[in-house]
Structure formats: C-alpha cells, structure tokens
N, CA, C and O of each residue as an XYZ file, in Angstrom:
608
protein
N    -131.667    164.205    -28.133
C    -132.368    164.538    -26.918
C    -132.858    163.248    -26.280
O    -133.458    162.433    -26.981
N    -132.650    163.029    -25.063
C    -133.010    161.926    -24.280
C    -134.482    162.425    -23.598
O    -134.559    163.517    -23.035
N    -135.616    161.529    -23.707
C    -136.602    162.015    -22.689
C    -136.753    160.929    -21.517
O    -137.089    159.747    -21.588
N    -136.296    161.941    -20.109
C    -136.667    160.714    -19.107
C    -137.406    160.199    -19.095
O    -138.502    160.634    -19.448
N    -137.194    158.887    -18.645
C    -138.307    157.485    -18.400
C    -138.987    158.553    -17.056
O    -138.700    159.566    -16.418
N    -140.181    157.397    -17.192
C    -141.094    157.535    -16.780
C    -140.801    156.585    -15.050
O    -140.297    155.464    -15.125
N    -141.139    157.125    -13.727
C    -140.681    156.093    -12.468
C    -140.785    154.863    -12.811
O    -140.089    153.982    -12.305
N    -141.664    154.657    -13.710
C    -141.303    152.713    -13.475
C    -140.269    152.028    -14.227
O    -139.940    150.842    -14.210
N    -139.741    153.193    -15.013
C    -138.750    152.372    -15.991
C    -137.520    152.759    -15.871
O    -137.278    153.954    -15.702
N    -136.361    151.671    -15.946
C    -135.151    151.876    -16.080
C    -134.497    152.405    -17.351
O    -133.394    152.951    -17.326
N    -135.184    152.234    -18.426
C    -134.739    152.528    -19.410
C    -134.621    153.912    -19.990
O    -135.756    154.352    -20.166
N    -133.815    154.658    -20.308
C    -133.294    156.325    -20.936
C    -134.325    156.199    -22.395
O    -135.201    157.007    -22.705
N    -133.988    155.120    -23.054
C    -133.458    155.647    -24.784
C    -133.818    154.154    -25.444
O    -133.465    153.119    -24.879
N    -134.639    154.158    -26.839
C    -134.815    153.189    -27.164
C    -134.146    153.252    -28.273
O    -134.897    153.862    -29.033
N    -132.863    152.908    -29.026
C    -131.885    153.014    -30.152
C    -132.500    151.641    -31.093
O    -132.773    150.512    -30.684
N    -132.569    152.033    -32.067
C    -133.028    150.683    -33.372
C    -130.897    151.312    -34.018
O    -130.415    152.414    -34.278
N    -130.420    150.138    -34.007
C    -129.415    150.066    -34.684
C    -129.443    149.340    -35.989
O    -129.778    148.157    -36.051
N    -129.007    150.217    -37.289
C    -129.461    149.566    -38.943
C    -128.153    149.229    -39.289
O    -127.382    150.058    -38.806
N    -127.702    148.545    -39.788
C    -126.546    147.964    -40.957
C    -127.334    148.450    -42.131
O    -128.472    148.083    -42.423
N    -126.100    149.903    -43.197
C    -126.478    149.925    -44.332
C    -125.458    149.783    -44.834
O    -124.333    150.118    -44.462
N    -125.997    148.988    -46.212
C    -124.666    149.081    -47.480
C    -124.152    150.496    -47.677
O    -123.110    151.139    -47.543
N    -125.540    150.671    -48.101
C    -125.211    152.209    -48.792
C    -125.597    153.216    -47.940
O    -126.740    153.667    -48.013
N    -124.883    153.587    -47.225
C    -124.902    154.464    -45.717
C    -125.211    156.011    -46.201
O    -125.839    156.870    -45.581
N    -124.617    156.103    -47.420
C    -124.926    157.370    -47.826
C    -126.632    157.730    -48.047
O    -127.420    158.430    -47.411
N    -126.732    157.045    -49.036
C    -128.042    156.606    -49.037
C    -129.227    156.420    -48.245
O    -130.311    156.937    -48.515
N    -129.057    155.857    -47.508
C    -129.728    155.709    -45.986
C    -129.507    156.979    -44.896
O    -130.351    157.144    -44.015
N    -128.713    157.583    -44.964
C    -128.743    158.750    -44.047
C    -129.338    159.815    -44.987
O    -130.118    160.595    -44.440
N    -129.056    160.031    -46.623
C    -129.987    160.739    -47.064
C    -131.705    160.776    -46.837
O    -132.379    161.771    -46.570
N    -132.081    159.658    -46.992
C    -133.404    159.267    -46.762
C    -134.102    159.298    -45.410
O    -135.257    159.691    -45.244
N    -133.208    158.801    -44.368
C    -133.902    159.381    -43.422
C    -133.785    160.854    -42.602
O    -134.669    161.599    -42.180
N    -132.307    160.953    -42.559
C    -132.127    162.574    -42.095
C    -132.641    163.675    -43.161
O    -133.528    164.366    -42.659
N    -132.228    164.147    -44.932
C    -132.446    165.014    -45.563
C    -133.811    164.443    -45.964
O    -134.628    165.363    -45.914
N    -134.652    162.754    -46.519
C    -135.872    163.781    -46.706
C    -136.887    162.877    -45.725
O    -138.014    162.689    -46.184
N    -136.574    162.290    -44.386
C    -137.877    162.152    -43.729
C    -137.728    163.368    -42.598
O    -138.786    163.897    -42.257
N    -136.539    163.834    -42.013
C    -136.696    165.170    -41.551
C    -135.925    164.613    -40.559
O    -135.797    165.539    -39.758
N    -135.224    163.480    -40.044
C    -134.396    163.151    -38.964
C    -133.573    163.633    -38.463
O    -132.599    163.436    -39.190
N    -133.169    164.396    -37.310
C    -132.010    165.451    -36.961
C    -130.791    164.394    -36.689
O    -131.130    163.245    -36.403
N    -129.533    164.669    -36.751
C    -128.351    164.155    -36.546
C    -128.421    164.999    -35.237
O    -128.747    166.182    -35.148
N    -127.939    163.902    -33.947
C    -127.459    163.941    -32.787
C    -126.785    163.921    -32.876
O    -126.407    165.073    -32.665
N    -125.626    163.081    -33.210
C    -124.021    162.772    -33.427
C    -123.705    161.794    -34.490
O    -124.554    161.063    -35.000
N    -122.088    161.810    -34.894
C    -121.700    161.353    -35.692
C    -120.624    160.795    -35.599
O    -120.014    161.489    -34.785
N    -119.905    159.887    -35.940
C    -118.489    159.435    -35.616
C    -118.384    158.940    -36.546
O    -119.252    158.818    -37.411
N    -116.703    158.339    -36.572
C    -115.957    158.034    -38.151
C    -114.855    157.521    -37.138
O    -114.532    157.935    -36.025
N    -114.253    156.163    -38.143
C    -113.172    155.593    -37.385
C    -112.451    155.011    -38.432
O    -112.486    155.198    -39.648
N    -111.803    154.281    -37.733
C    -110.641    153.208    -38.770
C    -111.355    152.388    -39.741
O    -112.437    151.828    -39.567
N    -110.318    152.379    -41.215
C    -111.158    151.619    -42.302
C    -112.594    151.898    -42.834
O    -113.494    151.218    -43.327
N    -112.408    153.177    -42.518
C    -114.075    154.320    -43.282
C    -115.392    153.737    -42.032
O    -116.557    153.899    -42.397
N    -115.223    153.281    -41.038
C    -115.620    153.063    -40.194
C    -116.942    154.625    -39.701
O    -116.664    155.713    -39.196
N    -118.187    154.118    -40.089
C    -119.067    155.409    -40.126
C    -120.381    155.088    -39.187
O    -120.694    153.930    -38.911
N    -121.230    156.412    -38.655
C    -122.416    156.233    -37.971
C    -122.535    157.819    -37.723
O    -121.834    158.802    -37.483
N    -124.028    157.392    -37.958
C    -124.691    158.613    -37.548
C    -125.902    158.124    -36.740
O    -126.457    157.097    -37.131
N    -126.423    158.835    -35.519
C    -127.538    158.961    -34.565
C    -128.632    159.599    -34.620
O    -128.797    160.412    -33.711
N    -129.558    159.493    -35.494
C    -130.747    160.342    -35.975
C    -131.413    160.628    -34.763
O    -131.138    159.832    -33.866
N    -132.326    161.660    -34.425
C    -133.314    161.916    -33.237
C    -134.759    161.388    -33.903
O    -135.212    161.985    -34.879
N    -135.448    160.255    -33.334
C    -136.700    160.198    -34.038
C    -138.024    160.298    -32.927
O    -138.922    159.481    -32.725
N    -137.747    161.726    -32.257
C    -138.823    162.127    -31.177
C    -138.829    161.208    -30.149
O    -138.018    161.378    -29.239
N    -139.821    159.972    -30.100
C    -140.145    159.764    -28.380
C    -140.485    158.267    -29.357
O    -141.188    158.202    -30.365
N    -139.657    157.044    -28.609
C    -139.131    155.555    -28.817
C    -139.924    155.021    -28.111
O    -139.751    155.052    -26.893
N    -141.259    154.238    -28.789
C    -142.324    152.964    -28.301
C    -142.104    151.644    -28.704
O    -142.075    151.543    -29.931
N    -141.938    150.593    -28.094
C    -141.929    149.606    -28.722
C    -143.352    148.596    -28.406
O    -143.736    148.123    -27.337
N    -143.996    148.475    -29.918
C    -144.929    148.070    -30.060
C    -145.323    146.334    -30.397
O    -145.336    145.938    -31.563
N    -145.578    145.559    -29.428
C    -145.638    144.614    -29.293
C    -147.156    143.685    -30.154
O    -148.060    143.628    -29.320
N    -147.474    143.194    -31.142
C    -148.261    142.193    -31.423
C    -148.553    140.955    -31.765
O    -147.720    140.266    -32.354
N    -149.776    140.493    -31.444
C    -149.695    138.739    -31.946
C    -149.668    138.800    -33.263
O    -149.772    139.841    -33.912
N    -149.474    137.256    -33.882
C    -149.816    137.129    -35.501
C    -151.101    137.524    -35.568
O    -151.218    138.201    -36.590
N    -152.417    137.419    -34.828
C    -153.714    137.867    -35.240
C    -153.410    139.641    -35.582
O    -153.668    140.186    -36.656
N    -152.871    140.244    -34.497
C    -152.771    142.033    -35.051
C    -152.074    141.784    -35.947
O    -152.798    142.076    -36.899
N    -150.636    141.249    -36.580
C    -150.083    141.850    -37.491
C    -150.903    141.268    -38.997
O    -150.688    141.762    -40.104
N    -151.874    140.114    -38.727
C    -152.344    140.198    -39.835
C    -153.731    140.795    -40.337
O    -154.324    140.697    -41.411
N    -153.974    141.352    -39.326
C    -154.833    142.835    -39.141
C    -154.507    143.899    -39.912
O    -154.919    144.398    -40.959
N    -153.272    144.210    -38.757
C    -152.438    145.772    -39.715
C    -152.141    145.606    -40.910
O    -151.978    146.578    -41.647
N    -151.965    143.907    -41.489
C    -151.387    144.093    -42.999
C    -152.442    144.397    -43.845
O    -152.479    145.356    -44.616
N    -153.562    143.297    -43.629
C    -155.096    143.586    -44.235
C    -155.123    144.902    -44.376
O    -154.989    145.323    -45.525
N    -155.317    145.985    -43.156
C    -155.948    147.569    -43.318
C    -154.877    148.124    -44.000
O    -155.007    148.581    -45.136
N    -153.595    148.119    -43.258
C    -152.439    148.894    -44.107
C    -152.208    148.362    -45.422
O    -152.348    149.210    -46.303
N    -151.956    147.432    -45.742
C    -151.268    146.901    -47.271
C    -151.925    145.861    -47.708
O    -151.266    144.909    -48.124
N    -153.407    145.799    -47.717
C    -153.919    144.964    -48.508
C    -153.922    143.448    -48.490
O    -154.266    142.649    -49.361
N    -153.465    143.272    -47.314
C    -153.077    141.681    -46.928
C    -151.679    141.037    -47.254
O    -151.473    139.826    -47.183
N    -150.697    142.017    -47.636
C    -149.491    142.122    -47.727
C    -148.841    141.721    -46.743
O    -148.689    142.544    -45.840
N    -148.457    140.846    -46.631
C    -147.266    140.745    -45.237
C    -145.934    141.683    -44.815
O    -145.008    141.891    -45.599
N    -145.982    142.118    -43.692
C    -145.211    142.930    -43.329
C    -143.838    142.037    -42.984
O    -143.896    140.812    -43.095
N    -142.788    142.595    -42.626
C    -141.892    142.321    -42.270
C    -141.763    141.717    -41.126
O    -142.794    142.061    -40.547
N    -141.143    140.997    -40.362
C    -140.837    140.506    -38.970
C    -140.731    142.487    -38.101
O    -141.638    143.077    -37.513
N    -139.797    142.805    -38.283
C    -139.537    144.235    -37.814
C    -140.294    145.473    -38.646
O    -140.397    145.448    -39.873
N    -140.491    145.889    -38.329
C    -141.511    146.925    -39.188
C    -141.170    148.601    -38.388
O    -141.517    148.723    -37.213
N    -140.662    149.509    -38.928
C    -140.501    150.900    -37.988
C    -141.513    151.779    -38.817
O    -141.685    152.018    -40.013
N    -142.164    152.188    -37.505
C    -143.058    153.471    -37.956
C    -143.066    154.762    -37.290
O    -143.184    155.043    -36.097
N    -142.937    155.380    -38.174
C    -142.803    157.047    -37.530
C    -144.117    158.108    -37.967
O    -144.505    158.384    -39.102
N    -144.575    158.528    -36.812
C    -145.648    159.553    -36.758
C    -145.202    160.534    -36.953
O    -144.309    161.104    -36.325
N    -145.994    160.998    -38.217
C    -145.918    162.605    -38.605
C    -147.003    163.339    -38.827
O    -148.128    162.842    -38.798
N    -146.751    164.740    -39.099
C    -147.901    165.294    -39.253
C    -148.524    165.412    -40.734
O    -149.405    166.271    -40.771
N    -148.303    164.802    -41.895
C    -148.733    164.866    -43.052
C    -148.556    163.404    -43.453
O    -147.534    163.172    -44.098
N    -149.278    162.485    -43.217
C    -148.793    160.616    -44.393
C    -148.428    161.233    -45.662
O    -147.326    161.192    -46.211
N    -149.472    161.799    -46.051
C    -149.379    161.946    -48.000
C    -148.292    162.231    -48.481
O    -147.569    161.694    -49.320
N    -148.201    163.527    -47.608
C    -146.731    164.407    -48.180
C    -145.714    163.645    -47.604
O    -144.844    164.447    -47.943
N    -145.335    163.126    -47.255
C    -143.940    162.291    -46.747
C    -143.964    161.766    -47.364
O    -143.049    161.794    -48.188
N    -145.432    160.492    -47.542
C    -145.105    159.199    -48.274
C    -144.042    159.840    -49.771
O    -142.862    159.624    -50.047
N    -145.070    160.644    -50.451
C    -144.658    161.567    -51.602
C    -143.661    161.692    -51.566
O    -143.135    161.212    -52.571
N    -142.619    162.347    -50.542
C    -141.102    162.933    -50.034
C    -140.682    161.722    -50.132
O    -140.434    161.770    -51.337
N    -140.373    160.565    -49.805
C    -139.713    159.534    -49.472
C    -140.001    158.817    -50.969
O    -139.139    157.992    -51.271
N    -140.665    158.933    -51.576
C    -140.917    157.931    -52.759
C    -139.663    158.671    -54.165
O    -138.817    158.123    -54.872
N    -140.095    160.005    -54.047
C    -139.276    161.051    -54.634
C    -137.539    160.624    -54.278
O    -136.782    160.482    -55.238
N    -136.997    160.438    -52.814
C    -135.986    159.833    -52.298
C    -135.639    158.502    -52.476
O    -134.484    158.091    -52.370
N    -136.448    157.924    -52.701
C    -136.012    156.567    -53.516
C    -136.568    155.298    -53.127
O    -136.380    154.161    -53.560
N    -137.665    155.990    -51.741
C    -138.416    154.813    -51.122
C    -139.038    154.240    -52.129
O    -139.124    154.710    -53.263
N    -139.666    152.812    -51.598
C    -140.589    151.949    -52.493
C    -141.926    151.870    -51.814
O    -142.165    151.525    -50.657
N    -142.847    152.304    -52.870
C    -144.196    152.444    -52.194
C    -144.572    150.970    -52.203
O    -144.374    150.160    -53.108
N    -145.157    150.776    -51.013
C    -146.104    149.118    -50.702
C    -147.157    149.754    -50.746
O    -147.750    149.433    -51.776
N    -147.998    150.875    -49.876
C    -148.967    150.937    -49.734
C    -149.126    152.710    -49.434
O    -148.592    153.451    -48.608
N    -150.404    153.011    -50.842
C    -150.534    154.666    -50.006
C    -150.977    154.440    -48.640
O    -151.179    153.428    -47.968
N    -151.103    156.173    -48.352
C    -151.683    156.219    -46.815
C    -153.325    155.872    -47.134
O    -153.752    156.147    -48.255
N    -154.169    155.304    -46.193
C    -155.087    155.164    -46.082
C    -155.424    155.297    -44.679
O    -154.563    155.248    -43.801
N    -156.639    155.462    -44.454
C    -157.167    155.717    -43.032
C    -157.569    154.403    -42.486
O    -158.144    153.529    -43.135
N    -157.193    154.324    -41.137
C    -157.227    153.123    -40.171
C    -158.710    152.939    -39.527
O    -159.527    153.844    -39.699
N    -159.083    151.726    -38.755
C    -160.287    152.162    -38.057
C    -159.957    152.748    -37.027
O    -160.874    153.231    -36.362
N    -158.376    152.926    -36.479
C    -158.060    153.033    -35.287
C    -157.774    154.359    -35.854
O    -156.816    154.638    -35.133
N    -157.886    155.181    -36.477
C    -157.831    156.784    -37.104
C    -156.700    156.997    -37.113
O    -156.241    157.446    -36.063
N    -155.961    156.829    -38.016
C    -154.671    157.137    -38.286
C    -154.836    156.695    -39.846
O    -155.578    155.935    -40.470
N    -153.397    157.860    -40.245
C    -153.426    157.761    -41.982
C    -152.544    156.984    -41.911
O    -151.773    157.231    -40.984
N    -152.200    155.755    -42.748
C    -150.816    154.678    -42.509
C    -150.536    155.055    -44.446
O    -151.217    155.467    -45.385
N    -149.435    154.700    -44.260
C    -149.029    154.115    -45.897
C    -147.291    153.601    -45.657
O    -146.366    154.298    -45.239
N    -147.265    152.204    -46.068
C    -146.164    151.929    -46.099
C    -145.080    151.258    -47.318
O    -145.359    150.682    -48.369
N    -143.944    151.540    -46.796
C    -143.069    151.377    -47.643
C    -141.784    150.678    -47.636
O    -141.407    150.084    -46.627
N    -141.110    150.718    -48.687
C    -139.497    150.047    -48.027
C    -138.387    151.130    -48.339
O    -138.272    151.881    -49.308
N    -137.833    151.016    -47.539
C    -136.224    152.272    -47.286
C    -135.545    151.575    -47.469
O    -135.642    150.384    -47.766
N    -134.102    152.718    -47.199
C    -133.403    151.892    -47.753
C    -132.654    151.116    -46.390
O    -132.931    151.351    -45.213
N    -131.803    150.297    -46.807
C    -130.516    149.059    -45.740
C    -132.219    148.106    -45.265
O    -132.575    147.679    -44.166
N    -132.823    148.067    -46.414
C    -133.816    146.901    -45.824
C    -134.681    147.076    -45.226
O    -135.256    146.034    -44.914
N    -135.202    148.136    -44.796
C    -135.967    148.360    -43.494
C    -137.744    148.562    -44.298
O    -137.678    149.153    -45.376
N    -138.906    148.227    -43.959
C    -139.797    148.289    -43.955
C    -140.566    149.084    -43.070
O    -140.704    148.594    -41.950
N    -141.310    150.601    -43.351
C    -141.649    151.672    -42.540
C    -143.135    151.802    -43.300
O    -143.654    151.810    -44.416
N    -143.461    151.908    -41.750
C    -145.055    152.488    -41.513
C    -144.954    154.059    -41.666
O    -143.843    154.474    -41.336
N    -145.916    155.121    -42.123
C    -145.560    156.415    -41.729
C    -147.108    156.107    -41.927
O    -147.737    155.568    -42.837
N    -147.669    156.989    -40.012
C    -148.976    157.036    -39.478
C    -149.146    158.827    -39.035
O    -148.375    159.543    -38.396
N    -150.121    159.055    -39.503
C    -150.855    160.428    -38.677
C    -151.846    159.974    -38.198
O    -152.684    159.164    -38.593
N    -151.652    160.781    -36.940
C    -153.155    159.992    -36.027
C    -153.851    161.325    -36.637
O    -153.460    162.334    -37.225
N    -155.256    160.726    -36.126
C    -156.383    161.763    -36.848
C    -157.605    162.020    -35.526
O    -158.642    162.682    -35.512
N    -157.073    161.347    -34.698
C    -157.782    161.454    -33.117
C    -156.915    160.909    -32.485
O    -156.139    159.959    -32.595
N    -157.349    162.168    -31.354
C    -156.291    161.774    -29.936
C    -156.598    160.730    -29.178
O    -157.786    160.413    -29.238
N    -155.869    160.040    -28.430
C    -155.814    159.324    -27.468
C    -156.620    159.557    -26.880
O    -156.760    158.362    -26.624
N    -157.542    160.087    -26.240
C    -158.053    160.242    -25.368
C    -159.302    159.871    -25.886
O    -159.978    158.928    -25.473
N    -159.582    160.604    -26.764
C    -160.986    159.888    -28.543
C    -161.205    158.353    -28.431
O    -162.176    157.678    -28.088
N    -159.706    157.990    -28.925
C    -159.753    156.348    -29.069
C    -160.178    155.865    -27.793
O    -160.938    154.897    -27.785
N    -159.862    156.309    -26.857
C    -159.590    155.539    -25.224
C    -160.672    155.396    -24.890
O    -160.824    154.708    -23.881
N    -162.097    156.048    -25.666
C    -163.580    155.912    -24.770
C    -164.323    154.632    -25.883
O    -165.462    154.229    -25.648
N    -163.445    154.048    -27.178
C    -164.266    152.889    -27.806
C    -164.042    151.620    -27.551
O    -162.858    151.484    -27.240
N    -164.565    150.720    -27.537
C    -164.407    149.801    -27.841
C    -162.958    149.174    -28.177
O    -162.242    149.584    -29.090
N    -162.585    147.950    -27.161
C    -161.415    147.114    -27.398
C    -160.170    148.048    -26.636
O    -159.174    147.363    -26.401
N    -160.079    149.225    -26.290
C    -159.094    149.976    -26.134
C    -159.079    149.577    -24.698
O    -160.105    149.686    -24.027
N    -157.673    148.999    -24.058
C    -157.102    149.353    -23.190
C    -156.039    150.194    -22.346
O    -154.859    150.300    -22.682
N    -156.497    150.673    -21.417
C    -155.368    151.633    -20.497
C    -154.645    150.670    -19.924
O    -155.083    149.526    -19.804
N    -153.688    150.969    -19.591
C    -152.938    150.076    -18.374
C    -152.605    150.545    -16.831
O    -152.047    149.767    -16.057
C-alpha cells in the first residue's frame, strides 16, 4: 500500500533495500514473526530473489551524534548503535521483542520506557540490520505541549 505524500512532497514511498545472505531467514523474521505483509515478490535468473514487505507509514529520522548518543544511553545502556538503525512501532515492545528473540533475533536491549514515552528495546536481525521496536505510550499531541518538542 502506498500512502500519498503529503502537498509538499514529491516523494510516494520510502523503500530501505537489505542484502541478505540468508534470505530465507530474513524474510522469516521479518514477514512470519515481526508481522510484515508481502506486497510482492519476484524471482529471476540464477535464484535471483526479493520480496517487498509493507511496514505501515516510512519516516526518516534524522540525528546529531549528541541524540544518537542519547538514544544509546536510554535505549541500550550506552551501547552504540549502528550507523543505520530501523525501528518499527508496534503495539506490544515486550511481546515482539519476545517473538523476534524466539526467531532468532539477538537481544541488545529489553524494552524499557523512554523519557520521550515510548517502550524501546533493541536488537539485531538478521542480513545485519540493527532494530529499534518502540510503543509510544503518549500521543503526539501529549508530547507536543513539553518541553524541547518542536512542530514544524
């Protein structure tokens, strides 16, 4: 599912493209147990494979080294995150983290609660990738009346 941009933007669709070894593997983990729907699929010459997961509505989240060594402090203990880091909002941290660890993820960090109210706990998947999984615990609109928060 594509959701139109918004008038100021040209852009449809924000695609993160992964290189996995083990493709099997990696489409298990994120389509059968983080809950990712297959959009499409193709297959070509020389076992030539891909699949297009749907992962709801595509933000790209921009920070300095001061935030990311923020988020590592609250999220993982002062752990350094990755250069790229993907995080997907759901409605349960615990139980996913749980689901995904069961699947073969590697726990870095349970969920814990943010000051910015969200449950984070992160981990590593598989083809390399390093994932946040956040439940917010107040709406936008909550956060938007404290301190430091900007609208644009």
């Amino acid at each position: 599912m594509t959701i139109d941009p918004s008038p100021k933007s040209p852009v449809r669709q924000l695609r993160l493209v992964v290189e996995a070894e083990d493709y099997e593997a990696a489409l298990a983990f994120f389509r059968d147990a983080l809950g990712l729907t297959e959009q499409a699929a193709f297959e070509g010459e020389g076992d030539a494979r891909v699949t297009i997961l749907e992962a709801g509505r595509a933000t790209l989240e921009i920070s300095n080294p001061a935030q990311v060594r923020l988020i590592d402090q609250v999220e993982a203990d002062g752990q350094p995150s990755a250069k790229i880091r993907i995080a997907f909002e759901v409605d349960d941290s615990a139980a996913t983290t749980r689901d995904l660890v069961e699947a073969g993820g590697t726990l870095i960090a349970e969920p814990r609660e943010t000051p910015w109210k969200s449950l984070n706990s992160r981990l590593e998947a598989p083809a390399g990738l390093q994932i946040t999984l956040f439940q917010e615990l107040e709406a936008i609109e909550e956060r938007s009346l404290k301190p430091g928060f900007k609208r644009p």
